[in-house]
N, C-alpha and C positions, 0 to 999 in steps of 0.2 A: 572631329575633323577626320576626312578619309587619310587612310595611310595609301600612298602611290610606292610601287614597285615596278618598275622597268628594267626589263633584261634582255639584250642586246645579242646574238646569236645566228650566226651563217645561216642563211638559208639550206633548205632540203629536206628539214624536217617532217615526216608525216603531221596530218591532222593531231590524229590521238596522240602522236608526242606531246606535240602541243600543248596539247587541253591536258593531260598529266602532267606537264610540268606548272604550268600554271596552280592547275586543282594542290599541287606538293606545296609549291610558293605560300599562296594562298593560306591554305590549312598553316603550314609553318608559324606564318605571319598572327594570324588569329588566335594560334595557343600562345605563342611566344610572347605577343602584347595584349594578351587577353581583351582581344577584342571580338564584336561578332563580323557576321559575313558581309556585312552592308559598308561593313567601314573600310576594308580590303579592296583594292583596283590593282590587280598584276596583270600587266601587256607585255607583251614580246614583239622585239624589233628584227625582223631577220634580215641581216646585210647582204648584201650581193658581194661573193665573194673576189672580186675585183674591187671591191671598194674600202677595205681594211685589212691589217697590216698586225705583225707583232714581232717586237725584235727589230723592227727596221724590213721584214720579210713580207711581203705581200701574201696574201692568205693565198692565192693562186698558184703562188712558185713553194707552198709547203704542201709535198707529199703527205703528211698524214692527215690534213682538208680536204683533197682532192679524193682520196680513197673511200672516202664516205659517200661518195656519189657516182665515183668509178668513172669518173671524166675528166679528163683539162678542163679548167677552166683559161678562158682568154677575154 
């Protein structure tokens, strides 16, 4: 049976972030449940940062989300 890993993550990301953190997940996943490559499915979800929150704080009104893109977001 595949093991499913989904990880949830503000947009802005480069490509090759990406696919490194994936390729990390992945391999993680594989030594850790000894399993091979076939059985692994890691996706990434990247939220639009007007659309989630932490604290009760909208990811747009926290200064250290915004500086990773070097924009307001609205």
């Amino acid at each position: 049976m595949p093991i499913m890993c989904t990880i949830q993550m503000p947009e802005g990301r480069s490509r090759e972030e990406i696919n490194k953190i994936m390729a990390d997940v992945s391999d993680a996943l594989m030594k850790d449940l000894h399993t091979g490559e076939r059985q692994v499915r890691v996706s990434i979800v990247e939220l639009p940062r007007n659309r989630f929150m932490a604290g009760g704080v909208a990811a747009y009104d926290m200064p250290e989300f915004n500086k990773e893109t070097g924009k307001e977001q609205v």
